[in-house]
PDB file with one MODEL, atoms N, CA, C and O in Angstrom:
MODEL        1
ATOM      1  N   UNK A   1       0.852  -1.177   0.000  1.00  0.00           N
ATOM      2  CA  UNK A   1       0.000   0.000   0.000  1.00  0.00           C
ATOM      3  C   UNK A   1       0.891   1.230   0.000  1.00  0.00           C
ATOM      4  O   UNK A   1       2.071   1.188   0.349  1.00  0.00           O
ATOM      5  N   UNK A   2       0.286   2.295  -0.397  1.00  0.00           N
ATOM      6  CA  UNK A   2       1.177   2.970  -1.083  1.00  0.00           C
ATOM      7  C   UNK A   2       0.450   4.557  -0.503  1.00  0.00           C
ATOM      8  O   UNK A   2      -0.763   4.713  -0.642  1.00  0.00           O
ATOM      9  N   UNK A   3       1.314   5.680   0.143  1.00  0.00           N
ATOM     10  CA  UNK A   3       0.982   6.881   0.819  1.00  0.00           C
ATOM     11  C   UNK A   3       0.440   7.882  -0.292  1.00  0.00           C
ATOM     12  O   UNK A   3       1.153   8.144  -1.260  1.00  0.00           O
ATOM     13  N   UNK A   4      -1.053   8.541  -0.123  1.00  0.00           N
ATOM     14  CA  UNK A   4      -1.044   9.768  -1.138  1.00  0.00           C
ATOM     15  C   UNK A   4      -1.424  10.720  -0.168  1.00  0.00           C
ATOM     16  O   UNK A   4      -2.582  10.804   0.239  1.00  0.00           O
ATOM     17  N   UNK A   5       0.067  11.888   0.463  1.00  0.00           N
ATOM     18  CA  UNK A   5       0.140  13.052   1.425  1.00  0.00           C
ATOM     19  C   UNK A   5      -0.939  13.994   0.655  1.00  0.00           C
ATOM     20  O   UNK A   5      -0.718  14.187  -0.540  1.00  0.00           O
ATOM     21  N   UNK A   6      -2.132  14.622   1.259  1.00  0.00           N
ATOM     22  CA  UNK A   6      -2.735  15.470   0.744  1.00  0.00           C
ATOM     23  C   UNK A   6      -2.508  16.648   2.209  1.00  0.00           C
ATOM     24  O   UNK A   6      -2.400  16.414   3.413  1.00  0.00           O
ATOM     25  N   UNK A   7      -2.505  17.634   1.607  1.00  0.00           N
ATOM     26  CA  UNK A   7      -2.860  19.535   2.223  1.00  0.00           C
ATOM     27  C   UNK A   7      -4.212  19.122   2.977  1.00  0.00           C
ATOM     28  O   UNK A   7      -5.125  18.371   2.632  1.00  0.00           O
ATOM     29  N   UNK A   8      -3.967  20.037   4.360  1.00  0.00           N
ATOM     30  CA  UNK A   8      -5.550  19.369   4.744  1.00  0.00           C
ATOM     31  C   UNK A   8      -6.168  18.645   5.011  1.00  0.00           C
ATOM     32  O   UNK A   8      -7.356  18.928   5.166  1.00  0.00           O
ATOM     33  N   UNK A   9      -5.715  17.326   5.211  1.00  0.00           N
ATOM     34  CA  UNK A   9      -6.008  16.231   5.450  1.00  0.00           C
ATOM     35  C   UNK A   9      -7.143  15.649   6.456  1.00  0.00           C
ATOM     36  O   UNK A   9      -7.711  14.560   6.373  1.00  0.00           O
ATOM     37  N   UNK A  10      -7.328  16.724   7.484  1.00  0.00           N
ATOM     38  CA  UNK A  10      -8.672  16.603   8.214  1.00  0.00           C
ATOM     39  C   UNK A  10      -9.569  17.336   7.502  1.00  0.00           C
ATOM     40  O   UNK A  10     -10.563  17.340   8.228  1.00  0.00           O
ATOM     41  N   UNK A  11      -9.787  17.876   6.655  1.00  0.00           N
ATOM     42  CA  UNK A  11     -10.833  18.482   6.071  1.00  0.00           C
ATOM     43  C   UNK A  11     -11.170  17.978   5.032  1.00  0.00           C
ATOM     44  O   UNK A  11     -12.188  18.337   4.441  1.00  0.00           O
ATOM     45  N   UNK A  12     -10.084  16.700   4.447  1.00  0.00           N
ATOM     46  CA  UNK A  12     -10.698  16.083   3.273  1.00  0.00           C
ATOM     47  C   UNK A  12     -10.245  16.863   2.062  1.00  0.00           C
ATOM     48  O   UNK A  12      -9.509  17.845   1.967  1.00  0.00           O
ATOM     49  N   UNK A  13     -11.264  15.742   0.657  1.00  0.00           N
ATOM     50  CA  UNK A  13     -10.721  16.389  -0.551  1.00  0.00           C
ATOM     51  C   UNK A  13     -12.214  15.560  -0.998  1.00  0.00           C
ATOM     52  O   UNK A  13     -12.732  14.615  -0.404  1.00  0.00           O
ATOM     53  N   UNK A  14     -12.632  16.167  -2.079  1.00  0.00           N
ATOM     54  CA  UNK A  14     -13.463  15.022  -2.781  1.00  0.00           C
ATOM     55  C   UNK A  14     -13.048  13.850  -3.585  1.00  0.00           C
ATOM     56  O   UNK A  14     -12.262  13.944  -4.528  1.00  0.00           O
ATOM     57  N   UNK A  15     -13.542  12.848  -3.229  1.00  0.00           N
ATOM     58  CA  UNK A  15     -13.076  11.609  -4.124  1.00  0.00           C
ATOM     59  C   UNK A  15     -12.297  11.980  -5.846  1.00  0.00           C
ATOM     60  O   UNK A  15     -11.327  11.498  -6.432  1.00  0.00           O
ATOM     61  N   UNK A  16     -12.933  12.663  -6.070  1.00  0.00           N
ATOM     62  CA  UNK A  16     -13.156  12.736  -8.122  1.00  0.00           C
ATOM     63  C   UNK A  16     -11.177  13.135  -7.916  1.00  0.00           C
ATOM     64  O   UNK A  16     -10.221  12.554  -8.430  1.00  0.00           O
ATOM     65  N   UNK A  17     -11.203  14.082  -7.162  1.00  0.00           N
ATOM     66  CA  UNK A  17      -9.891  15.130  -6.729  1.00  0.00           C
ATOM     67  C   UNK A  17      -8.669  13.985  -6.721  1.00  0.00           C
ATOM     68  O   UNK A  17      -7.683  13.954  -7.458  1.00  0.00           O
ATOM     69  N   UNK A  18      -9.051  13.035  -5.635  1.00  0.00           N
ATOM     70  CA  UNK A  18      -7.849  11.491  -4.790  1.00  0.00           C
ATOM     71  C   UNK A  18      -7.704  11.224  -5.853  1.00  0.00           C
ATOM     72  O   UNK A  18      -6.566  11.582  -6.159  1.00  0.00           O
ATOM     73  N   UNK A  19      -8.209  10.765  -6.700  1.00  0.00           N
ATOM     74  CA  UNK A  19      -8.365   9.458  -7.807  1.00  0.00           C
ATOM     75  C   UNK A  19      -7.418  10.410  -8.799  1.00  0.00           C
ATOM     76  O   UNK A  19      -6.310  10.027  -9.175  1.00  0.00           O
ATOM     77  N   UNK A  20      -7.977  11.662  -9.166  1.00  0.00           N
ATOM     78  CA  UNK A  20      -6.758  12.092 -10.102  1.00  0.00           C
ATOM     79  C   UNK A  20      -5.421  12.510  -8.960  1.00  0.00           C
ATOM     80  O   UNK A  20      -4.396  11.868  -9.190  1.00  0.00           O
ATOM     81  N   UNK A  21      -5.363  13.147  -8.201  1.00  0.00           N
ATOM     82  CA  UNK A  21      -4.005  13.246  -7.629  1.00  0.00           C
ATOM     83  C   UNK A  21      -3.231  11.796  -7.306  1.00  0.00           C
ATOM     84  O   UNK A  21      -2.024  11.764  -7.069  1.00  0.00           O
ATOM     85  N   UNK A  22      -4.070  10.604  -7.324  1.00  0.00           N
ATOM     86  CA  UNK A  22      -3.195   9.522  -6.986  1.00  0.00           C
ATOM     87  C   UNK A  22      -2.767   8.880  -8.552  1.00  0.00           C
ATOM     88  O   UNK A  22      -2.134   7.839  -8.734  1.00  0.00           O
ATOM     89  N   UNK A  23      -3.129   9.512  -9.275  1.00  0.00           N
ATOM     90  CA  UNK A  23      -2.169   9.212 -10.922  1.00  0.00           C
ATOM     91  C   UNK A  23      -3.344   8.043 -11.735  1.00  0.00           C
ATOM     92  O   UNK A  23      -3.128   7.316 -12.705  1.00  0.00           O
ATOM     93  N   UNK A  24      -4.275   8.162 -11.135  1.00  0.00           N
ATOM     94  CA  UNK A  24      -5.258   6.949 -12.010  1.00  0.00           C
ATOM     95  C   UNK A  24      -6.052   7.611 -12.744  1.00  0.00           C
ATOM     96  O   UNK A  24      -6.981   6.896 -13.117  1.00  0.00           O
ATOM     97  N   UNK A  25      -6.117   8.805 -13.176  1.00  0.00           N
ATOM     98  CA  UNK A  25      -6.463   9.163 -14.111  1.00  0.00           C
ATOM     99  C   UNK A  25      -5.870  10.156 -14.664  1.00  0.00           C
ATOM    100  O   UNK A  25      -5.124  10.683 -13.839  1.00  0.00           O
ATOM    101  N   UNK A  26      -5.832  10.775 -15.873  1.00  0.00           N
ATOM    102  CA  UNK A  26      -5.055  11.632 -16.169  1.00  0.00           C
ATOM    103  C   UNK A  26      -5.845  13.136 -16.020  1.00  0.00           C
ATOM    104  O   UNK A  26      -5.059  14.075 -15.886  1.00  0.00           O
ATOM    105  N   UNK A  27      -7.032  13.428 -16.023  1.00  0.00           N
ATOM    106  CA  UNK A  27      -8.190  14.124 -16.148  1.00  0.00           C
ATOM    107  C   UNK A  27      -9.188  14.453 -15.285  1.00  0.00           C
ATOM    108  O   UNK A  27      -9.683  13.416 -14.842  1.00  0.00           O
ATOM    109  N   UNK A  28      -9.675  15.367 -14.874  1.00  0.00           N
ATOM    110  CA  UNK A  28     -10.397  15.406 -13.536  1.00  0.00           C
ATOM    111  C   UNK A  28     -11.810  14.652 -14.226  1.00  0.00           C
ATOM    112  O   UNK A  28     -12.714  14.041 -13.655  1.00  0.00           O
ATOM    113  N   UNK A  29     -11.584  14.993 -15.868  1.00  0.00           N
ATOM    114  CA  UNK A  29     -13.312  14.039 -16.440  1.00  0.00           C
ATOM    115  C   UNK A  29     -12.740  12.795 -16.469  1.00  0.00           C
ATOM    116  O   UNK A  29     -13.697  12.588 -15.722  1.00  0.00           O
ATOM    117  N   UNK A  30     -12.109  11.674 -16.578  1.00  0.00           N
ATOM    118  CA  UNK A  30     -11.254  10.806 -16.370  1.00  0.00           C
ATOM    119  C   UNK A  30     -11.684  10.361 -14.827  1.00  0.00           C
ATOM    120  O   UNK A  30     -12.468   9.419 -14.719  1.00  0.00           O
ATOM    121  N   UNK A  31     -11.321  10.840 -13.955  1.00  0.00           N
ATOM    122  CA  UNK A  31     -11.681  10.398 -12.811  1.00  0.00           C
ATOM    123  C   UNK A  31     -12.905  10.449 -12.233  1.00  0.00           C
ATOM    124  O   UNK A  31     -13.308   9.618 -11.419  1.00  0.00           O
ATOM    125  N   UNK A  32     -13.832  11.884 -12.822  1.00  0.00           N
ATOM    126  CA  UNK A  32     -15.073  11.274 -12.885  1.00  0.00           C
ATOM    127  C   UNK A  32     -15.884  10.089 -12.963  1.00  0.00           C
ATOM    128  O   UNK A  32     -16.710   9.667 -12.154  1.00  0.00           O
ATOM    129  N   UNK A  33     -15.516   9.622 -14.068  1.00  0.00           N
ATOM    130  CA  UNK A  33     -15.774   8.182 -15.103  1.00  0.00           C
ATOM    131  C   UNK A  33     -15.611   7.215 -13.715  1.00  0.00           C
ATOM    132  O   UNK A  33     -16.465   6.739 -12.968  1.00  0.00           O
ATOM    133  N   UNK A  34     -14.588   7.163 -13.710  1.00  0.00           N
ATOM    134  CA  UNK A  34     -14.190   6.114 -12.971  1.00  0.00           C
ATOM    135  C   UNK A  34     -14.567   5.904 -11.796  1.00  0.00           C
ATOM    136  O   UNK A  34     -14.323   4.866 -11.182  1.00  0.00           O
ATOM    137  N   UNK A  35     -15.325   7.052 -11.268  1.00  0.00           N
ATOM    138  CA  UNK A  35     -15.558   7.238  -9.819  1.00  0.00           C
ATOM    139  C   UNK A  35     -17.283   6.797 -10.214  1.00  0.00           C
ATOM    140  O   UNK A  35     -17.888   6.186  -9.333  1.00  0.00           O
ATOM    141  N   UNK A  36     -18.029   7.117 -11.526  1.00  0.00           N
ATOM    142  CA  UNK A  36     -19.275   7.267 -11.355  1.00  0.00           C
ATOM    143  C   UNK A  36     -19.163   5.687 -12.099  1.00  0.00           C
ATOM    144  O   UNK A  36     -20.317   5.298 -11.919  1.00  0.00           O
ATOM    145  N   UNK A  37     -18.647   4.868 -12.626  1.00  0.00           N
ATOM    146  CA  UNK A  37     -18.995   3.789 -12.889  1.00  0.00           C
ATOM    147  C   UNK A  37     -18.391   2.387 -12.044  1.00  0.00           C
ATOM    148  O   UNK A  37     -18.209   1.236 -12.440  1.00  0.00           O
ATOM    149  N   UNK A  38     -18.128   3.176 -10.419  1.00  0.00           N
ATOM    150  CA  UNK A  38     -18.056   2.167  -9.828  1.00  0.00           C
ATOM    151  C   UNK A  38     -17.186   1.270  -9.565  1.00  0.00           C
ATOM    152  O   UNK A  38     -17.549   0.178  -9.126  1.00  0.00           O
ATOM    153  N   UNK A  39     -15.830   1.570  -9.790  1.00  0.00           N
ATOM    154  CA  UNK A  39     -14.449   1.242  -9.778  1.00  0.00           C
ATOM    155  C   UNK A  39     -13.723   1.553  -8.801  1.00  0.00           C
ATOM    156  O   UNK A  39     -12.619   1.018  -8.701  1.00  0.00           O
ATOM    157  N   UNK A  40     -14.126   2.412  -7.925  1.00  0.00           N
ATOM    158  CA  UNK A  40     -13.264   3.025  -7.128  1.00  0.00           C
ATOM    159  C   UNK A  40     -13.726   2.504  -5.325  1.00  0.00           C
ATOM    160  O   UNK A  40     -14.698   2.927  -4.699  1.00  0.00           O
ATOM    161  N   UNK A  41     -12.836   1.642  -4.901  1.00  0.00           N
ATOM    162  CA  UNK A  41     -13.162   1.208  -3.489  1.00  0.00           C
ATOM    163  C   UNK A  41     -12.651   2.761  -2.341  1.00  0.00           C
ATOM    164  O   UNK A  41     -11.642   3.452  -2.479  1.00  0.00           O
ATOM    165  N   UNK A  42     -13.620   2.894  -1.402  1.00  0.00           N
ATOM    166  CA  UNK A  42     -13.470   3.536  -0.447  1.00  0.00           C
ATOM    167  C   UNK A  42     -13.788   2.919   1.123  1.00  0.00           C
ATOM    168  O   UNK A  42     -14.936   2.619   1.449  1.00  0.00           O
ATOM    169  N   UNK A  43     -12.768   2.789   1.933  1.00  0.00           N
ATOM    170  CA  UNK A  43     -12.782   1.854   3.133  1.00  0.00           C
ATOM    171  C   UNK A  43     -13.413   0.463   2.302  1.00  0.00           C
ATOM    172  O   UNK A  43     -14.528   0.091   2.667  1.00  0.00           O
ATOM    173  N   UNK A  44     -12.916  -0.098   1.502  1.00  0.00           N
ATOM    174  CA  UNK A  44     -13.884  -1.423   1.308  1.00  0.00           C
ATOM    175  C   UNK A  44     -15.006  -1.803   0.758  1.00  0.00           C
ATOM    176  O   UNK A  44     -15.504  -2.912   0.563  1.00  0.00           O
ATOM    177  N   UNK A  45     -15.363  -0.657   0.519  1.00  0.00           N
ATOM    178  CA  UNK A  45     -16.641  -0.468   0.070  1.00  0.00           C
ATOM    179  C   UNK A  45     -16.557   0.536  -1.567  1.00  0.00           C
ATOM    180  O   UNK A  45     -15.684   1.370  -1.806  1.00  0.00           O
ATOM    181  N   UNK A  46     -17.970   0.068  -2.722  1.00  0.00           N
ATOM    182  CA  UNK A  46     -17.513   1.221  -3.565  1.00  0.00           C
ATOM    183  C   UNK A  46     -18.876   2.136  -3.352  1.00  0.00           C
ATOM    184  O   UNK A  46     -19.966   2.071  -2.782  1.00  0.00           O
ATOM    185  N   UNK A  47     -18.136   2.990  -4.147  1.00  0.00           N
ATOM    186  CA  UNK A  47     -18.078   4.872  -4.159  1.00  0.00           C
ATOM    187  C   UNK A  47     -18.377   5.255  -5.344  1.00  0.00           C
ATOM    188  O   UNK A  47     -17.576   5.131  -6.270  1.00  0.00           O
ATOM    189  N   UNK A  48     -19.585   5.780  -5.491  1.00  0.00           N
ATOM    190  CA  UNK A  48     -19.926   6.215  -6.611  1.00  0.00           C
ATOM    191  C   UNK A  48     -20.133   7.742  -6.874  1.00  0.00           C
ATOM    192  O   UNK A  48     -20.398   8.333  -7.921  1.00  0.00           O
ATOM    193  N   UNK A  49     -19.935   8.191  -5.627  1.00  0.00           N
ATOM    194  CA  UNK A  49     -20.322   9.845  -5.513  1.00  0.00           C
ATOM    195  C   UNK A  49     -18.885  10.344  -6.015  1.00  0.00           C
ATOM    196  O   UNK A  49     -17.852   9.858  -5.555  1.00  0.00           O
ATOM    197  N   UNK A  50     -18.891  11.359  -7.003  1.00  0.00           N
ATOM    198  CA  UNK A  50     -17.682  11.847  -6.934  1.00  0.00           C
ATOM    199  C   UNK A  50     -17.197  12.702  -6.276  1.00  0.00           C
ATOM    200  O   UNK A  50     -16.008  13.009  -6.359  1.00  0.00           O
ATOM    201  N   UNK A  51     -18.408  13.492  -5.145  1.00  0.00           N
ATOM    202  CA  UNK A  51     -17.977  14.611  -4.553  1.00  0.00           C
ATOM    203  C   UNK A  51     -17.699  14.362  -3.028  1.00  0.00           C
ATOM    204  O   UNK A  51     -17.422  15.225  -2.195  1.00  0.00           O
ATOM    205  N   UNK A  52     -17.872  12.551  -2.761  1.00  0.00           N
ATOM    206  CA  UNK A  52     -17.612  11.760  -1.582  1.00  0.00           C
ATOM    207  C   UNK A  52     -15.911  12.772  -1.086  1.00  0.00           C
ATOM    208  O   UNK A  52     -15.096  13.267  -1.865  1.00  0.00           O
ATOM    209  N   UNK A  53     -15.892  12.771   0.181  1.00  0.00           N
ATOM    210  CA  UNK A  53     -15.309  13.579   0.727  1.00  0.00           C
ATOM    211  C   UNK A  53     -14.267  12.506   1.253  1.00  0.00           C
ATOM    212  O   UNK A  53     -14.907  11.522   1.623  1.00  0.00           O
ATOM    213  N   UNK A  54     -13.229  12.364   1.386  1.00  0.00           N
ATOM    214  CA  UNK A  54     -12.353  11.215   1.374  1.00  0.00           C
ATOM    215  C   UNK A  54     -11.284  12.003   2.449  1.00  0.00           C
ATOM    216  O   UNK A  54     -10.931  13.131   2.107  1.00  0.00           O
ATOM    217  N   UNK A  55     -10.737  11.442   3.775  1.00  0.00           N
ATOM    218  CA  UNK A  55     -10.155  12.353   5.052  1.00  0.00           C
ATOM    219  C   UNK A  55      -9.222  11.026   5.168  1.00  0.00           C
ATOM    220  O   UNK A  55      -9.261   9.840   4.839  1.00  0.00           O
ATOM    221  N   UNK A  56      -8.306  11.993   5.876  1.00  0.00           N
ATOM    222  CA  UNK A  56      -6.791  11.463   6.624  1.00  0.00           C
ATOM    223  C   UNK A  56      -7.838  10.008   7.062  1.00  0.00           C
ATOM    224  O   UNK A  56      -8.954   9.908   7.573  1.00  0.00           O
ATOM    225  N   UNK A  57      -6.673   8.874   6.492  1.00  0.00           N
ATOM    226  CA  UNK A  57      -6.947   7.656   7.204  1.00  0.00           C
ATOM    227  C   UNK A  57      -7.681   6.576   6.182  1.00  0.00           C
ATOM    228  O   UNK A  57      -7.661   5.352   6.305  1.00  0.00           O
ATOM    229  N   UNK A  58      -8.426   7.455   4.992  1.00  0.00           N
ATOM    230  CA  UNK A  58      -9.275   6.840   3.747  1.00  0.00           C
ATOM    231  C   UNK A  58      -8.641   5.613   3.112  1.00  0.00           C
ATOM    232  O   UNK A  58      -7.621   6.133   2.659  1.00  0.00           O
ATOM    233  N   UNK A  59      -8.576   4.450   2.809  1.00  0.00           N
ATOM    234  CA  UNK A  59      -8.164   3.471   1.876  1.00  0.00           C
ATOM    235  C   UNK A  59      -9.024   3.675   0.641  1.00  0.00           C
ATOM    236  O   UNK A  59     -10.252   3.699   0.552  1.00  0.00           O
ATOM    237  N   UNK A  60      -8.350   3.777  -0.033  1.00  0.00           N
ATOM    238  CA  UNK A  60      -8.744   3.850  -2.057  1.00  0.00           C
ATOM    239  C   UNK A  60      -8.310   2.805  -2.665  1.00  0.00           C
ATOM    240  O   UNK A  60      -7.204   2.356  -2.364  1.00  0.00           O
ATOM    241  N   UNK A  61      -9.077   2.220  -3.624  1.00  0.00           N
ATOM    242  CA  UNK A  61      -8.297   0.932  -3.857  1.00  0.00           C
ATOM    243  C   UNK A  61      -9.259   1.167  -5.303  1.00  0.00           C
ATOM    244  O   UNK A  61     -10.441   1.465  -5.474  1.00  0.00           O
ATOM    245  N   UNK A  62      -7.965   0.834  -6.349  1.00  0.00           N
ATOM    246  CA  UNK A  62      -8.482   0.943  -7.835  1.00  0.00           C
ATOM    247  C   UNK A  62      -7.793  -0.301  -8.702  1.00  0.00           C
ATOM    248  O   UNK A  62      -6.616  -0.476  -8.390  1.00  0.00           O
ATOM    249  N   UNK A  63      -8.216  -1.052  -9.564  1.00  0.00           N
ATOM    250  CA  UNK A  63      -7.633  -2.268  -9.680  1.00  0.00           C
ATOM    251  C   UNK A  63      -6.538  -2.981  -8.819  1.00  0.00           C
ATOM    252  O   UNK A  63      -5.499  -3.246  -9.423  1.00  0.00           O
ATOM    253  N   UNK A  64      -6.607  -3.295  -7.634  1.00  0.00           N
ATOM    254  CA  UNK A  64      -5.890  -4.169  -6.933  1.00  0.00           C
ATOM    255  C   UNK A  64      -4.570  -3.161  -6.024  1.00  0.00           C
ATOM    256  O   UNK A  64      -3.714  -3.491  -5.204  1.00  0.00           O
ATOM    257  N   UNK A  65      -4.996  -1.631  -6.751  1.00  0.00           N
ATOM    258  CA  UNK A  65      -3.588  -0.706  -5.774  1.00  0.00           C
ATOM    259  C   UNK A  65      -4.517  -0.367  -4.948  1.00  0.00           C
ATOM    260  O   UNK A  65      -5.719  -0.255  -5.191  1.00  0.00           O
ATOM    261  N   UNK A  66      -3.748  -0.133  -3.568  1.00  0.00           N
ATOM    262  CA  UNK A  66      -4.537   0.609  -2.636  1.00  0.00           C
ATOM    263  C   UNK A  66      -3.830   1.579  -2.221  1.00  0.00           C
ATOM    264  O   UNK A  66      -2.649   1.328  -2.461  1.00  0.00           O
ATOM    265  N   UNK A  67      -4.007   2.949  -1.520  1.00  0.00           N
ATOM    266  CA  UNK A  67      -3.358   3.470  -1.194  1.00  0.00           C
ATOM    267  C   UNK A  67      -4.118   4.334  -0.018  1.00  0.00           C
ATOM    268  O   UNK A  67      -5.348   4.327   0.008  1.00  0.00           O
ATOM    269  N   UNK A  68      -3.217   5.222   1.142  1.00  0.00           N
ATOM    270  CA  UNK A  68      -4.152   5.469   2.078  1.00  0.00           C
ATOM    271  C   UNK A  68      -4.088   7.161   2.555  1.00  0.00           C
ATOM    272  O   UNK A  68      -3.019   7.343   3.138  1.00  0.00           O
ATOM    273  N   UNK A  69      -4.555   7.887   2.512  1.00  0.00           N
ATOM    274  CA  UNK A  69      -4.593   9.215   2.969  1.00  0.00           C
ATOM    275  C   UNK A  69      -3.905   9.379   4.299  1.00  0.00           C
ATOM    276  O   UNK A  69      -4.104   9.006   5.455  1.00  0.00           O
ATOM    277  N   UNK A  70      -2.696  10.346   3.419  1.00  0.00           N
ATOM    278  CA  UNK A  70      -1.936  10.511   4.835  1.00  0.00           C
ATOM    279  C   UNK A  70      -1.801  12.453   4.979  1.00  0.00           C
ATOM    280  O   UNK A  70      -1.967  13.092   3.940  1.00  0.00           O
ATOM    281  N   UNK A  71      -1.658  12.818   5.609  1.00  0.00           N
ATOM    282  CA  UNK A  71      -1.009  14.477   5.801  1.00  0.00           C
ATOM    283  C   UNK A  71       0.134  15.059   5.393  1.00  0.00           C
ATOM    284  O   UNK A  71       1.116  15.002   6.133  1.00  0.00           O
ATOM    285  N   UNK A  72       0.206  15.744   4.096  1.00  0.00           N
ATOM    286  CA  UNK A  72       0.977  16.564   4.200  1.00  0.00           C
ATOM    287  C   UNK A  72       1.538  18.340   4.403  1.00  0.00           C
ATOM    288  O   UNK A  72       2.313  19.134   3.871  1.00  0.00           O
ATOM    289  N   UNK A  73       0.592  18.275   5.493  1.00  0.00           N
ATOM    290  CA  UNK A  73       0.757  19.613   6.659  1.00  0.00           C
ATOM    291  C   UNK A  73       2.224  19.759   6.982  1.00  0.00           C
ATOM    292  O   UNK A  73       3.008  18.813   7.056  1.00  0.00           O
ATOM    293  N   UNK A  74       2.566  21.201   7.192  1.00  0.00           N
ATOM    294  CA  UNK A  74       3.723  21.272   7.409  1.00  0.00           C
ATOM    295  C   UNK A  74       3.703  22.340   8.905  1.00  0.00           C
ATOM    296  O   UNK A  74       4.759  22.655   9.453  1.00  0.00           O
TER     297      UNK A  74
ENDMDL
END
């Protein structure tokens, strides 16, 4: 499993946002897609909202990578 440091991290990001900052899509419409057709695991579960709010501690998991919301506050 693999760290994606986001700004803010207690306040979250929206899903559509993770999915492109973690490199699985190239496109914020790209990660749309992917978020609205059901591909995208959140805690274990999938996620179809793209505006799902995803906070320090989140597991994302997109074909078999997972990766987990960590802080990068300075």
């Amino acid at each position: 499993m693999r760290a994606l440091p986001i700004r803010n991290a207690q306040r979250g990001l929206p899903l559509q946002a993770a999915v492109h900052l973690a490199g699985w899509a190239e496109t914020g419409g790209q990660a749309k897609q992917l978020v609205q057709a059901g591909q995208i695991q959140v805690n274990g579960s999938v996620e179809t909202r793209r505006s799902h709010f995803v906070r320090l501690g989140d597991i994302l998991k997109w074909e078999g990578e997972e990766l987990e919301l960590t802080s990068d506050d300075h």
